[in-house]
PDBQT receptor file of N, H, CA, C and O in Angstrom, charges set to zero:
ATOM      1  N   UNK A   1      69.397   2.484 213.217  1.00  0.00    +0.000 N 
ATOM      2  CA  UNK A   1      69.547   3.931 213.121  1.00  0.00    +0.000 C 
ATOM      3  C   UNK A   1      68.924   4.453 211.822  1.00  0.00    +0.000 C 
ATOM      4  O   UNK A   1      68.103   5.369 211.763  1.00  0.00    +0.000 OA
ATOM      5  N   UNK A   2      69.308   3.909 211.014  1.00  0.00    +0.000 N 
ATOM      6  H   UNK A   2      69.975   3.165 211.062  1.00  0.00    +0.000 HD
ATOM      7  CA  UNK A   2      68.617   4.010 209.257  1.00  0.00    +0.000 C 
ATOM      8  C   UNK A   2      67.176   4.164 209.123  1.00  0.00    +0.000 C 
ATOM      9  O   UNK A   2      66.506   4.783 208.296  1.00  0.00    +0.000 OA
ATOM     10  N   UNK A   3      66.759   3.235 210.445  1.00  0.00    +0.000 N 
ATOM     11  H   UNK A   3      67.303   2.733 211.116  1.00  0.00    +0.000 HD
ATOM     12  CA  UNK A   3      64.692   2.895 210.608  1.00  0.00    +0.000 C 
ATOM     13  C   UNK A   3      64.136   4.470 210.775  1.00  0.00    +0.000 C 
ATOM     14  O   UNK A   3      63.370   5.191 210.136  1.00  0.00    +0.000 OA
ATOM     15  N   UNK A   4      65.079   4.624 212.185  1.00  0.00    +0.000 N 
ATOM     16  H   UNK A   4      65.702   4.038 212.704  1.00  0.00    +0.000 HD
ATOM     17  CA  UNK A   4      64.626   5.857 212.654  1.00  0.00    +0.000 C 
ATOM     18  C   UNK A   4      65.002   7.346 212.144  1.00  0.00    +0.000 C 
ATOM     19  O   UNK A   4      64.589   8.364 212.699  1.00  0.00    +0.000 OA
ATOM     20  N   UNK A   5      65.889   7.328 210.948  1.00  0.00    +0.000 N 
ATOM     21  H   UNK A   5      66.225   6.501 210.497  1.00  0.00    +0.000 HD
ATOM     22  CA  UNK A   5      66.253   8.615 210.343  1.00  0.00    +0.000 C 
ATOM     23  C   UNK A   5      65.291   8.505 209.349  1.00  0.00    +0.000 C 
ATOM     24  O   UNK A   5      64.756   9.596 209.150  1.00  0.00    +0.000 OA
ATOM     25  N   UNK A   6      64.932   7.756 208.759  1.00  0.00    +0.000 N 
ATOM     26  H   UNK A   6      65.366   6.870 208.921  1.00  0.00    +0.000 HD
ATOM     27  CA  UNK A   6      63.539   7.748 207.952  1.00  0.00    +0.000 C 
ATOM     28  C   UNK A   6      62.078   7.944 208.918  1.00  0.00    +0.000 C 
ATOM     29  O   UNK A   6      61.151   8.508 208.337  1.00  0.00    +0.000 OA
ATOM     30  N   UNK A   7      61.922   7.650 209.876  1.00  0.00    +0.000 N 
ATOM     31  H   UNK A   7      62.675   7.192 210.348  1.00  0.00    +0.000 HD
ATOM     32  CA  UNK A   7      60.955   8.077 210.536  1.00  0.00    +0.000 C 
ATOM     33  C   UNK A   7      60.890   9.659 210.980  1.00  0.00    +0.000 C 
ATOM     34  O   UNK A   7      59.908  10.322 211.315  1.00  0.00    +0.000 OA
ATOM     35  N   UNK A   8      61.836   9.917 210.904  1.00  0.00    +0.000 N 
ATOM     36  H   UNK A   8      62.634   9.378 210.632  1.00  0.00    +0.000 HD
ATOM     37  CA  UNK A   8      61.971  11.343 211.323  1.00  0.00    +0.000 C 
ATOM     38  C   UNK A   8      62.072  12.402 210.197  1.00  0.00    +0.000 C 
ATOM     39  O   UNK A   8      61.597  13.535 210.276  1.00  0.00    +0.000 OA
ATOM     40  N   UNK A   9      62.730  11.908 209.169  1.00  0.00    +0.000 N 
ATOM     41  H   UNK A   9      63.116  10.987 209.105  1.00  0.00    +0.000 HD
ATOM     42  CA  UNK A   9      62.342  12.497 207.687  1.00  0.00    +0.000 C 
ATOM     43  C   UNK A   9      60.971  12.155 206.754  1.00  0.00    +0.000 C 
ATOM     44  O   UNK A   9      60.564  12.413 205.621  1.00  0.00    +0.000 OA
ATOM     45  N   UNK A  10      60.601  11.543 207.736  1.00  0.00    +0.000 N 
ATOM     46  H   UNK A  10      60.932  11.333 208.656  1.00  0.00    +0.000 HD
ATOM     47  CA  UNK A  10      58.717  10.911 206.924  1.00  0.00    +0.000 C 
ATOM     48  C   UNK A  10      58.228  11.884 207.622  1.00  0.00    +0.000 C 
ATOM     49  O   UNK A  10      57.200  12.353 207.134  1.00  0.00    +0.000 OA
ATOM     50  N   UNK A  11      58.655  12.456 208.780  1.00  0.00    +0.000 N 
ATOM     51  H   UNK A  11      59.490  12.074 209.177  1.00  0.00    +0.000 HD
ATOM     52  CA  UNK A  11      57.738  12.974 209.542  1.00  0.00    +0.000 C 
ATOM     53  C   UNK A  11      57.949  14.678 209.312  1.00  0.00    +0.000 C 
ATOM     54  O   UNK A  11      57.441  15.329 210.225  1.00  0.00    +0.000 OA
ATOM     55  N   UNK A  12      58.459  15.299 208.495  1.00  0.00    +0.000 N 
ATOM     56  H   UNK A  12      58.871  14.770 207.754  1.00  0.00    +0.000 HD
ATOM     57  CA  UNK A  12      58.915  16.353 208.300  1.00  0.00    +0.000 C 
ATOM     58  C   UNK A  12      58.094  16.837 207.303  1.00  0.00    +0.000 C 
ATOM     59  O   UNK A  12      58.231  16.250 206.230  1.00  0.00    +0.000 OA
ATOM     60  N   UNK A  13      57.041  17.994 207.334  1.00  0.00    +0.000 N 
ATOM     61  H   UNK A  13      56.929  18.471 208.206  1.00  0.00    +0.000 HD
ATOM     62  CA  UNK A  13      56.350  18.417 206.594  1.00  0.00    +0.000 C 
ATOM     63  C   UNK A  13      56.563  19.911 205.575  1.00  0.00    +0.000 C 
ATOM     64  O   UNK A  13      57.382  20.661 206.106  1.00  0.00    +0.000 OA
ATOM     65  N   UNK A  14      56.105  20.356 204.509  1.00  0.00    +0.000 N 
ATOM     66  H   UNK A  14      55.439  19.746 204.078  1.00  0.00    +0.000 HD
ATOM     67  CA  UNK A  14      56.392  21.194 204.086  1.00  0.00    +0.000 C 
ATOM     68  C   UNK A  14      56.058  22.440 205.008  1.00  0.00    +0.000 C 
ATOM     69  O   UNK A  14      55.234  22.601 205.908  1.00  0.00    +0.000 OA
ATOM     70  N   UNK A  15      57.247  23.453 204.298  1.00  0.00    +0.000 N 
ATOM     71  H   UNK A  15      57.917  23.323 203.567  1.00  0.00    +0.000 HD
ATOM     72  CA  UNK A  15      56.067  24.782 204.971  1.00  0.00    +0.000 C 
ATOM     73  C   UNK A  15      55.577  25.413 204.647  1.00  0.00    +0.000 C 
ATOM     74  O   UNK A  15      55.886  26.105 203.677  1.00  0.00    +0.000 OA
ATOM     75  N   UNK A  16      54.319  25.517 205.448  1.00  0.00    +0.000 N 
ATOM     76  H   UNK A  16      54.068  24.955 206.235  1.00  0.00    +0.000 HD
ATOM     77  CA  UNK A  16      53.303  26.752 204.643  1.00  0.00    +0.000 C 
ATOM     78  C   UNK A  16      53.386  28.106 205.036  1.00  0.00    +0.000 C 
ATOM     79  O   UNK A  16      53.293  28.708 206.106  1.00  0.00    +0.000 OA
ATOM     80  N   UNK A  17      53.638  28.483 203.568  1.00  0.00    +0.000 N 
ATOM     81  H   UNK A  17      53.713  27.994 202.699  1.00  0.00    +0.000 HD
ATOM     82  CA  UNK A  17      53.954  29.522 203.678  1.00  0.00    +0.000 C 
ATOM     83  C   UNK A  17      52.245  30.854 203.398  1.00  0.00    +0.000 C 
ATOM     84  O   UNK A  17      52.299  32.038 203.065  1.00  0.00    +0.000 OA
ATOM     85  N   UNK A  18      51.255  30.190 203.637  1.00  0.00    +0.000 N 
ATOM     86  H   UNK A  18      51.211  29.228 203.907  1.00  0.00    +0.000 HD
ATOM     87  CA  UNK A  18      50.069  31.024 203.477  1.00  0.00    +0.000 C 
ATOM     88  C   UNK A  18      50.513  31.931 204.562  1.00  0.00    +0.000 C 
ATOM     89  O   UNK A  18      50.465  33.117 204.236  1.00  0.00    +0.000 OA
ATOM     90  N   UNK A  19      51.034  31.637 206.055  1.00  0.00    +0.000 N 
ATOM     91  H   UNK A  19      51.073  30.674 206.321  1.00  0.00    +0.000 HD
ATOM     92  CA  UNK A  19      51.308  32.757 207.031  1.00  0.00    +0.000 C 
ATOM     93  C   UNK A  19      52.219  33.866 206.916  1.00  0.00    +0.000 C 
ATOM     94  O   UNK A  19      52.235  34.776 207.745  1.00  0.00    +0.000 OA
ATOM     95  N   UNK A  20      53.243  33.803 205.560  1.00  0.00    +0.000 N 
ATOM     96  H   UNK A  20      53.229  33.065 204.886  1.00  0.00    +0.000 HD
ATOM     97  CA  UNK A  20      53.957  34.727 205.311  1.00  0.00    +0.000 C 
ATOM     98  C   UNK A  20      53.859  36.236 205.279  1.00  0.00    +0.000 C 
ATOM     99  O   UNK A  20      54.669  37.076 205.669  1.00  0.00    +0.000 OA
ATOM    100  N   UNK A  21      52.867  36.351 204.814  1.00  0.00    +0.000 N 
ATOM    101  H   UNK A  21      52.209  35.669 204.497  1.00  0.00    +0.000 HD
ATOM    102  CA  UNK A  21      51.896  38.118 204.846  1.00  0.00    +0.000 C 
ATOM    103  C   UNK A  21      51.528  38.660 206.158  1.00  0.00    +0.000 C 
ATOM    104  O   UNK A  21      51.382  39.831 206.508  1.00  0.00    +0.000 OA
ATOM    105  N   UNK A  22      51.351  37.054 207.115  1.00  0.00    +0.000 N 
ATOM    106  H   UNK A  22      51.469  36.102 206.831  1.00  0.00    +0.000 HD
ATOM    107  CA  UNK A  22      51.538  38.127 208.378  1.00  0.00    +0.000 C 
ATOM    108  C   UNK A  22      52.178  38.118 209.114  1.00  0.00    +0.000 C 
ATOM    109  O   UNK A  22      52.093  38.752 210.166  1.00  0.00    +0.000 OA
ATOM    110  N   UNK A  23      53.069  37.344 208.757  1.00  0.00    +0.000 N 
ATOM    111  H   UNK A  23      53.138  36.829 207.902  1.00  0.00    +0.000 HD
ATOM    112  CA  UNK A  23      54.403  37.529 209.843  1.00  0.00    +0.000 C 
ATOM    113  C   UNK A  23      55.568  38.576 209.383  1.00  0.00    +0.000 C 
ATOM    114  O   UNK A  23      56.473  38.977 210.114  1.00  0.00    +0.000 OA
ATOM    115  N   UNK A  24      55.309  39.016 207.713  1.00  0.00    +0.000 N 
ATOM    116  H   UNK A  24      54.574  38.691 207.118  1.00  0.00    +0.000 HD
ATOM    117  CA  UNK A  24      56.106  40.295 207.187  1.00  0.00    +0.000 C 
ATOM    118  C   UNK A  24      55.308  41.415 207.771  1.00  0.00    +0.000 C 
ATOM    119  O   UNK A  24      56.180  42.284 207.757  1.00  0.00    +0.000 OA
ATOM    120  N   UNK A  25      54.313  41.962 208.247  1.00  0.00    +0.000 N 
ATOM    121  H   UNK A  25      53.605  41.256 208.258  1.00  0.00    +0.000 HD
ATOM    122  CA  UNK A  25      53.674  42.405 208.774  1.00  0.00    +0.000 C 
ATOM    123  C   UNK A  25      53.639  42.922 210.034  1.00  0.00    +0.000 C 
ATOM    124  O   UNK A  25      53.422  43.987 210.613  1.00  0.00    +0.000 OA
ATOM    125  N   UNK A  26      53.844  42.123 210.189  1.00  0.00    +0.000 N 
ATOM    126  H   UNK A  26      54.020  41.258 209.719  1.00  0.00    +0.000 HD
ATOM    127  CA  UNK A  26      54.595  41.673 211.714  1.00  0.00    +0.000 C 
ATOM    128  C   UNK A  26      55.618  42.488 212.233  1.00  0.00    +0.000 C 
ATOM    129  O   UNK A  26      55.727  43.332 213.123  1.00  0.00    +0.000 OA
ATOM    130  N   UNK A  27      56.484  41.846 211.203  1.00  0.00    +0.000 N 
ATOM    131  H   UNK A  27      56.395  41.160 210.480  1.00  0.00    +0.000 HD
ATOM    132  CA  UNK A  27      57.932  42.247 211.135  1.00  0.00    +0.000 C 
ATOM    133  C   UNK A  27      58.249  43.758 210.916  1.00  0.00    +0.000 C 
ATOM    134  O   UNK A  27      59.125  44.424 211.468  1.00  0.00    +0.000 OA
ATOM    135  N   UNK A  28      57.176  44.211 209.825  1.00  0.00    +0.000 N 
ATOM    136  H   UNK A  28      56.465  43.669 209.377  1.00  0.00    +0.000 HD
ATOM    137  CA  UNK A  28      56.845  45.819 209.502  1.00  0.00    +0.000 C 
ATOM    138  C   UNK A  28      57.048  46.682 210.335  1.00  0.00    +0.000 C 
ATOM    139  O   UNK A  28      57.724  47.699 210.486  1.00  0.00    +0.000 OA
ATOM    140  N   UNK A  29      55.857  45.684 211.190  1.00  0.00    +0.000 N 
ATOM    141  H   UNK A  29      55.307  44.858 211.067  1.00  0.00    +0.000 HD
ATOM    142  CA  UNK A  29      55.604  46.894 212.353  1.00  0.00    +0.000 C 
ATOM    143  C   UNK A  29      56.247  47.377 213.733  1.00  0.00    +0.000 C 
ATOM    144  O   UNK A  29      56.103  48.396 214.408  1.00  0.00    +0.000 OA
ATOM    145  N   UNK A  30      56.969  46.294 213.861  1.00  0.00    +0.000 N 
ATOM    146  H   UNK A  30      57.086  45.466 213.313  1.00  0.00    +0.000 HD
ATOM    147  CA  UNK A  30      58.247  46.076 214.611  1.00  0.00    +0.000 C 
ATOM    148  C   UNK A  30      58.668  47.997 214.736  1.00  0.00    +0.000 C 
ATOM    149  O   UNK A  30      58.429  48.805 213.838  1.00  0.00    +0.000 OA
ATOM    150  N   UNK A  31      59.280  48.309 216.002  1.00  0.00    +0.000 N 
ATOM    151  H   UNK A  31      59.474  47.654 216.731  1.00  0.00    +0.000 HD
ATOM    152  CA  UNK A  31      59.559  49.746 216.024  1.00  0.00    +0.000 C 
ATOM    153  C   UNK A  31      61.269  49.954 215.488  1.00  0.00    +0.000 C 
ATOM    154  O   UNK A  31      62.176  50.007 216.319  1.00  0.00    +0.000 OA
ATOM    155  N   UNK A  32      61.560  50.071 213.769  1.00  0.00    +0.000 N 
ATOM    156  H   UNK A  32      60.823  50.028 213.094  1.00  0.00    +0.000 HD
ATOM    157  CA  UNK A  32      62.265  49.887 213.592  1.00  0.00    +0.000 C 
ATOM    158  C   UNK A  32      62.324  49.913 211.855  1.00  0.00    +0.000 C 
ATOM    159  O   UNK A  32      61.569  49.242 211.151  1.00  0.00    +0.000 OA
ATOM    160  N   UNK A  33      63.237  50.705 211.412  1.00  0.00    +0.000 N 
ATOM    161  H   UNK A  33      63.851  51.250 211.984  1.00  0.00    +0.000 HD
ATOM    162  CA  UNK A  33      63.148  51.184 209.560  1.00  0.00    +0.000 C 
ATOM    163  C   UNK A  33      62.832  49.728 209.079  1.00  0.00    +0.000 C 
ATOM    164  O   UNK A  33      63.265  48.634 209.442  1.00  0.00    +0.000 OA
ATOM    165  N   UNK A  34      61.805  50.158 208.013  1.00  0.00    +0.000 N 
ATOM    166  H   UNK A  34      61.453  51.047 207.718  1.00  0.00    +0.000 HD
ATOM    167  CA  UNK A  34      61.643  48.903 207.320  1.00  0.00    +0.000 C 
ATOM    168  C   UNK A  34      62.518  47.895 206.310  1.00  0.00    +0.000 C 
ATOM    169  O   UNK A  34      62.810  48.211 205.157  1.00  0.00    +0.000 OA
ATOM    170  N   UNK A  35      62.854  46.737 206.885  1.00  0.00    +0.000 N 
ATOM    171  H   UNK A  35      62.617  46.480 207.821  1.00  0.00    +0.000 HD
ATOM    172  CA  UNK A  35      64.095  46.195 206.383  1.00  0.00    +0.000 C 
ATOM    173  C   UNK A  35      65.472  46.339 207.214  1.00  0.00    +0.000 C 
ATOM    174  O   UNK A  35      66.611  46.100 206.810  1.00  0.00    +0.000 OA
ATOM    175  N   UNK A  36      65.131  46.715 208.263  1.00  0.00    +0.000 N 
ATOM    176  H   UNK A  36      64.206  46.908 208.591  1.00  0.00    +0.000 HD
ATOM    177  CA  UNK A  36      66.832  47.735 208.591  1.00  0.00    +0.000 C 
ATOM    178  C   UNK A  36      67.974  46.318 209.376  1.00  0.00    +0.000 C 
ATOM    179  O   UNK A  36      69.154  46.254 209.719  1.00  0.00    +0.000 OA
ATOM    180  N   UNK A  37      66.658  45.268 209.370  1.00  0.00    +0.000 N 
ATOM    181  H   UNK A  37      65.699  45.320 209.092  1.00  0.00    +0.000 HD
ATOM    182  CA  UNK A  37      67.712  44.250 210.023  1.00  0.00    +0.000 C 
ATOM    183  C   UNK A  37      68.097  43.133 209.079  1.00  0.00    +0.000 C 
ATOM    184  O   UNK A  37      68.483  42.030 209.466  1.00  0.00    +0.000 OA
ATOM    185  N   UNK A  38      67.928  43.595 207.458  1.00  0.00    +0.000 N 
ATOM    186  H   UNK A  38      67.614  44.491 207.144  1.00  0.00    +0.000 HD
ATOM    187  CA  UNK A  38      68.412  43.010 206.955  1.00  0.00    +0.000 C 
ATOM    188  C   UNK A  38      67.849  41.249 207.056  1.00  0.00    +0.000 C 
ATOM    189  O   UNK A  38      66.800  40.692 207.380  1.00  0.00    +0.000 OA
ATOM    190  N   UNK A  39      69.209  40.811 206.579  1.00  0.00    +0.000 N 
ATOM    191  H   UNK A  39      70.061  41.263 206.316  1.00  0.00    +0.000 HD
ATOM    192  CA  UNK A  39      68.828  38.839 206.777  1.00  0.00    +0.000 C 
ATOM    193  C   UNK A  39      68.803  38.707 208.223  1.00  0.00    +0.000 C 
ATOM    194  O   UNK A  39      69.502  37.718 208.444  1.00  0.00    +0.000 OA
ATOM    195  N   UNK A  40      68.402  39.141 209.264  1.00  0.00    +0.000 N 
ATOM    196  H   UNK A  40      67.834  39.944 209.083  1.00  0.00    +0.000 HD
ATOM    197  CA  UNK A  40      68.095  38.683 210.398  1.00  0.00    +0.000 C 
ATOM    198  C   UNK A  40      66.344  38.859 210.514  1.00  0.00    +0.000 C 
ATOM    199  O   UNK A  40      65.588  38.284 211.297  1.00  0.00    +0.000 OA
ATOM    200  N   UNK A  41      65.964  40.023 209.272  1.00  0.00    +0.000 N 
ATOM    201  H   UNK A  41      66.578  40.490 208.636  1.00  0.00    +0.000 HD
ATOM    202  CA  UNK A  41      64.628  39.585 209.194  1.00  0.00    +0.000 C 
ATOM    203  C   UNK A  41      64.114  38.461 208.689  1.00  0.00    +0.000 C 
ATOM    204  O   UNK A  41      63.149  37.795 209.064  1.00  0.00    +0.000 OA
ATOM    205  N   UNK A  42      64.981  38.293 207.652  1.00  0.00    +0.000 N 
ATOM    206  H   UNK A  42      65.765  38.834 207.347  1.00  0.00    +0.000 HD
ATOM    207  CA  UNK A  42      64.302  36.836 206.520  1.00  0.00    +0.000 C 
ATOM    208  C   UNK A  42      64.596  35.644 207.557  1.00  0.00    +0.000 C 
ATOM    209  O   UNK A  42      63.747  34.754 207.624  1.00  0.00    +0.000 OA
ATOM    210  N   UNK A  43      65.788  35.560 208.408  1.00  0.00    +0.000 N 
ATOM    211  H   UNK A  43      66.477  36.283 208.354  1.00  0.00    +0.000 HD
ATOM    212  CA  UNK A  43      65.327  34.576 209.584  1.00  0.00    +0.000 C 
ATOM    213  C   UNK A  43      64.464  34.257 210.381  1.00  0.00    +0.000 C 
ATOM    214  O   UNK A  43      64.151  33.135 210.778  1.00  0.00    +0.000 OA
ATOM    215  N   UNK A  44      63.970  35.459 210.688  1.00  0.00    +0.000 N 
ATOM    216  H   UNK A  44      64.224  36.371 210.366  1.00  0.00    +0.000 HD
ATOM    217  CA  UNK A  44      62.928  35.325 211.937  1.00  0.00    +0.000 C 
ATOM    218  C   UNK A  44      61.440  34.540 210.991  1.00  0.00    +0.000 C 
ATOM    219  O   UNK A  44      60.843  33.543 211.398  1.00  0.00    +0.000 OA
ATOM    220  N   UNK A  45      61.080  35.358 209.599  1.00  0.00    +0.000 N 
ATOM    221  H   UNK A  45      61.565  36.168 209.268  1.00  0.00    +0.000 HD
ATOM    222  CA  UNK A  45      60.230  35.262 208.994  1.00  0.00    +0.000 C 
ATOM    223  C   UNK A  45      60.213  33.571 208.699  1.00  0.00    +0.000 C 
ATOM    224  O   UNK A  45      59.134  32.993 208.833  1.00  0.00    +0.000 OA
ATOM    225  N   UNK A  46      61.305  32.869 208.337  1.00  0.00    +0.000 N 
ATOM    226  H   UNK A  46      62.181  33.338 208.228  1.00  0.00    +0.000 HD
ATOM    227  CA  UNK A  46      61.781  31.790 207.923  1.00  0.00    +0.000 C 
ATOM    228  C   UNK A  46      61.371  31.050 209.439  1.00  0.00    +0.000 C 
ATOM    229  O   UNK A  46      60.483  30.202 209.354  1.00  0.00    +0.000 OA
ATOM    230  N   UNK A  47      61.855  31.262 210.598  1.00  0.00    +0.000 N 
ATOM    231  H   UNK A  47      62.577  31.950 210.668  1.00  0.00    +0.000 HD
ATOM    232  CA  UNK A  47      61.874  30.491 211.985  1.00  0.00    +0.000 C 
ATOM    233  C   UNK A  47      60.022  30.582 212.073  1.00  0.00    +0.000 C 
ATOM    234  O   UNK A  47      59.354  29.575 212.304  1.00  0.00    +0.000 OA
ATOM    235  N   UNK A  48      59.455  31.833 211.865  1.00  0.00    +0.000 N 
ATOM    236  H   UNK A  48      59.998  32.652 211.677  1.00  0.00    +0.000 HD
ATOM    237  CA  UNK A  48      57.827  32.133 212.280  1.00  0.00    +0.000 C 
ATOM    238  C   UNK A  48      57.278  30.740 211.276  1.00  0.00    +0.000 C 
ATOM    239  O   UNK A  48      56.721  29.746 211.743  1.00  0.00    +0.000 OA
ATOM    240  N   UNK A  49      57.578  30.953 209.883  1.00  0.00    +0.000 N 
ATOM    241  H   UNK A  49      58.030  31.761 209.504  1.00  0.00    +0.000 HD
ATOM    242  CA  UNK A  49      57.129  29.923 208.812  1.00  0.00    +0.000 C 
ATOM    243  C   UNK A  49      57.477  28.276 209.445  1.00  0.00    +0.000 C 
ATOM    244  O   UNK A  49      56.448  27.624 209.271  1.00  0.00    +0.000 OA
ATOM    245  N   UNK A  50      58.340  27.580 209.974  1.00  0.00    +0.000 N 
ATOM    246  H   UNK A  50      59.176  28.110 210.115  1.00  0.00    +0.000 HD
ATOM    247  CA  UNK A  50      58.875  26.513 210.114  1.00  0.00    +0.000 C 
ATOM    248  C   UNK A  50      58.473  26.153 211.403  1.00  0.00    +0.000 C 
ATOM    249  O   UNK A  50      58.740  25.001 211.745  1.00  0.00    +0.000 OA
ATOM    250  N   UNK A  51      57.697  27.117 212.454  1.00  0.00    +0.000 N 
ATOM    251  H   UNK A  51      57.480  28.052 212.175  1.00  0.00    +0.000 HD
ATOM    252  CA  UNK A  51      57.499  26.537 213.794  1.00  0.00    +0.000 C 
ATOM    253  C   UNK A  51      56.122  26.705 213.457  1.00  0.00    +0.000 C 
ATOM    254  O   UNK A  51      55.553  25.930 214.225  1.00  0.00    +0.000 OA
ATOM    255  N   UNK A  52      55.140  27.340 212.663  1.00  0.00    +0.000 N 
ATOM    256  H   UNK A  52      55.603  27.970 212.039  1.00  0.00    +0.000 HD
ATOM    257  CA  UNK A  52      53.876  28.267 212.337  1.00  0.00    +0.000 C 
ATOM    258  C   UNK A  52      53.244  28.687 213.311  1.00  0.00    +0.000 C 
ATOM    259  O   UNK A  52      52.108  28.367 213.662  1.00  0.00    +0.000 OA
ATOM    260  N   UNK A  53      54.454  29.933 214.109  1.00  0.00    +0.000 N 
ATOM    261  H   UNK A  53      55.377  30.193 213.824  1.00  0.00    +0.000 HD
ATOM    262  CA  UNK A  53      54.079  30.523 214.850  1.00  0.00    +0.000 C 
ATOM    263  C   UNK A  53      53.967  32.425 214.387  1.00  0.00    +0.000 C 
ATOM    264  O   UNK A  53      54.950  33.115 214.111  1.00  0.00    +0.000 OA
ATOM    265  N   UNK A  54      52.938  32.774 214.409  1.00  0.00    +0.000 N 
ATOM    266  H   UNK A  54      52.140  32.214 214.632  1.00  0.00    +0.000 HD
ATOM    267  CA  UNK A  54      52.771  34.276 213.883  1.00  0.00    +0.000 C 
ATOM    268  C   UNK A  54      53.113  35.259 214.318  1.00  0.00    +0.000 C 
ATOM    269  O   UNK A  54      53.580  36.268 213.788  1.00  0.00    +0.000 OA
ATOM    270  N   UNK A  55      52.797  34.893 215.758  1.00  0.00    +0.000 N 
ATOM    271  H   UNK A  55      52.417  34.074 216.188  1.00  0.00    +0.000 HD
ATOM    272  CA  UNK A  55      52.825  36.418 216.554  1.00  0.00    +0.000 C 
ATOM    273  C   UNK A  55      54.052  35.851 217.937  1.00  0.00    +0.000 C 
ATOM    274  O   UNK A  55      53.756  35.912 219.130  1.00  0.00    +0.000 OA
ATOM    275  N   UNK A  56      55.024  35.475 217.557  1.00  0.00    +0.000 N 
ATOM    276  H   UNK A  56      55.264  35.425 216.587  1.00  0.00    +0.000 HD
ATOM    277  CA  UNK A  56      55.543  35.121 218.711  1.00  0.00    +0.000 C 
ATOM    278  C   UNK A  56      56.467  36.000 219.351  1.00  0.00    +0.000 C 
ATOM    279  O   UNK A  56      57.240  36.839 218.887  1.00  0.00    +0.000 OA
ATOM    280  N   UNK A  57      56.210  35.610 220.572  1.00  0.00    +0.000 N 
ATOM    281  H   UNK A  57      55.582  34.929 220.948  1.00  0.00    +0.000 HD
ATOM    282  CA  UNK A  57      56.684  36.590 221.643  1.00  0.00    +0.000 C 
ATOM    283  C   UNK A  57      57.375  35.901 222.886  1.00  0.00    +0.000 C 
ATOM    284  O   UNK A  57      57.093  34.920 223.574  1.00  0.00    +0.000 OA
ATOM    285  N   UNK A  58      58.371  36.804 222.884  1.00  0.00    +0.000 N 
ATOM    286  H   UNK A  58      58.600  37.601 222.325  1.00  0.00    +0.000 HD
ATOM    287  CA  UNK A  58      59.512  36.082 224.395  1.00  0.00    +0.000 C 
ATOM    288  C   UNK A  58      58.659  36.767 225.750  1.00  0.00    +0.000 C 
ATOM    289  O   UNK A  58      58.019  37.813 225.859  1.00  0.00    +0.000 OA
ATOM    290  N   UNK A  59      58.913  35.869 226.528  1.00  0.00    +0.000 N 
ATOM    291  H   UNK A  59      59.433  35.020 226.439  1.00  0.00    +0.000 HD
ATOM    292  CA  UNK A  59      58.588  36.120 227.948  1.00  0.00    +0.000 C 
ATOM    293  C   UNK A  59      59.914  37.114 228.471  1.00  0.00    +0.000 C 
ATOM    294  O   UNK A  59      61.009  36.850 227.974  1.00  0.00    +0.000 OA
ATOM    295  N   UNK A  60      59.839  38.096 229.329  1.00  0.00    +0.000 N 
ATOM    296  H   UNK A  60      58.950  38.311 229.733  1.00  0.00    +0.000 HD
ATOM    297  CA  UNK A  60      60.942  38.409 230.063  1.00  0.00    +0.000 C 
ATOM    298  C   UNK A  60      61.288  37.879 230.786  1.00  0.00    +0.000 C 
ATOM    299  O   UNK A  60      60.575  37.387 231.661  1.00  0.00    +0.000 OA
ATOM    300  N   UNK A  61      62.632  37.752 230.710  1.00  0.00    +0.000 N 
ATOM    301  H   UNK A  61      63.211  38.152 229.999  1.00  0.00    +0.000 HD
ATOM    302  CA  UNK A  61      63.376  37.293 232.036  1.00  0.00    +0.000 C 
ATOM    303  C   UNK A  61      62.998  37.951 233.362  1.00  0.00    +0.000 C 
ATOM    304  O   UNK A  61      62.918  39.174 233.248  1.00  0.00    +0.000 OA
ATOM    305  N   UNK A  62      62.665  37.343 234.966  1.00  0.00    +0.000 N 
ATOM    306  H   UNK A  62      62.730  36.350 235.059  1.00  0.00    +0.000 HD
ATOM    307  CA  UNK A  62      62.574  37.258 235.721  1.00  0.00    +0.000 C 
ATOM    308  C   UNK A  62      64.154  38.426 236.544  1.00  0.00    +0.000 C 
ATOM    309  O   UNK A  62      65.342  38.183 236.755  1.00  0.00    +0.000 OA
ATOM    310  N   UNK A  63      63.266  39.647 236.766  1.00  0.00    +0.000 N 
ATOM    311  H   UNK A  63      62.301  39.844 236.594  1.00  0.00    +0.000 HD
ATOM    312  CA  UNK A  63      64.583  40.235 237.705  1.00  0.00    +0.000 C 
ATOM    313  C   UNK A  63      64.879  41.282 236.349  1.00  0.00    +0.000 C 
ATOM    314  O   UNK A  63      65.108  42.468 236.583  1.00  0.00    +0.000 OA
ATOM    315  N   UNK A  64      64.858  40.694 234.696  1.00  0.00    +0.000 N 
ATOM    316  H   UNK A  64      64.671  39.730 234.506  1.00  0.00    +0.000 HD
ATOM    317  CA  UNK A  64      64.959  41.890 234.110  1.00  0.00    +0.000 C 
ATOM    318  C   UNK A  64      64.432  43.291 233.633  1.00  0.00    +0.000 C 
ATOM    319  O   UNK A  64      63.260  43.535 233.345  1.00  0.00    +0.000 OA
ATOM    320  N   UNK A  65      65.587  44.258 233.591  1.00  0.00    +0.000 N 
ATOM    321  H   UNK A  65      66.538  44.060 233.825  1.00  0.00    +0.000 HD
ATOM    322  CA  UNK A  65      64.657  45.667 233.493  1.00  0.00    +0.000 C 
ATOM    323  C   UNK A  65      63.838  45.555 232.594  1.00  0.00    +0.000 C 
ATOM    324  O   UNK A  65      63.693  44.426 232.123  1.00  0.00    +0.000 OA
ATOM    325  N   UNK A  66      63.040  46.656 232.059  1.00  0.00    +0.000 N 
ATOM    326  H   UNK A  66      63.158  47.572 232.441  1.00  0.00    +0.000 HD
ATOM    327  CA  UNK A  66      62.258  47.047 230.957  1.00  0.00    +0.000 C 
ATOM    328  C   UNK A  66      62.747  48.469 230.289  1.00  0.00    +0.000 C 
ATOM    329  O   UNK A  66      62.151  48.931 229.316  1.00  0.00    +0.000 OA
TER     330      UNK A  66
């Protein structure tokens, strides 16, 4: 178990944070006061940084309104 918790912590890379400017950006532009969600923004910004995904976007659910 010890082998493989080191394999999995070897395998864990920093994050880069060069994408930060545009995923606050991002977040800006969002239809919604700037800042207004608080630390649920610095999460998302934090989740965009750690997956290095920029522009991510949910699919709708199937059957749901708009």
């Amino acid at each position: 178990m010890n082998r493989k918790l080191n394999e999995v912590l070897a395998g864990i890379k920093p994050v880069d944070e060069s994408h930060g400017p545009a995923i606050q950006a991002r977040l800006d532009n969002l239809t919604k006061p700037l800042g207004s969600l608080g630390c649920l923004e610095e999460l998302a910004k934090r989740y965009c940084l750690i997956t290095a995904r920029t522009g991510q976007r949910f699919k709708v659910k199937q059957g749901a309104e708009r």
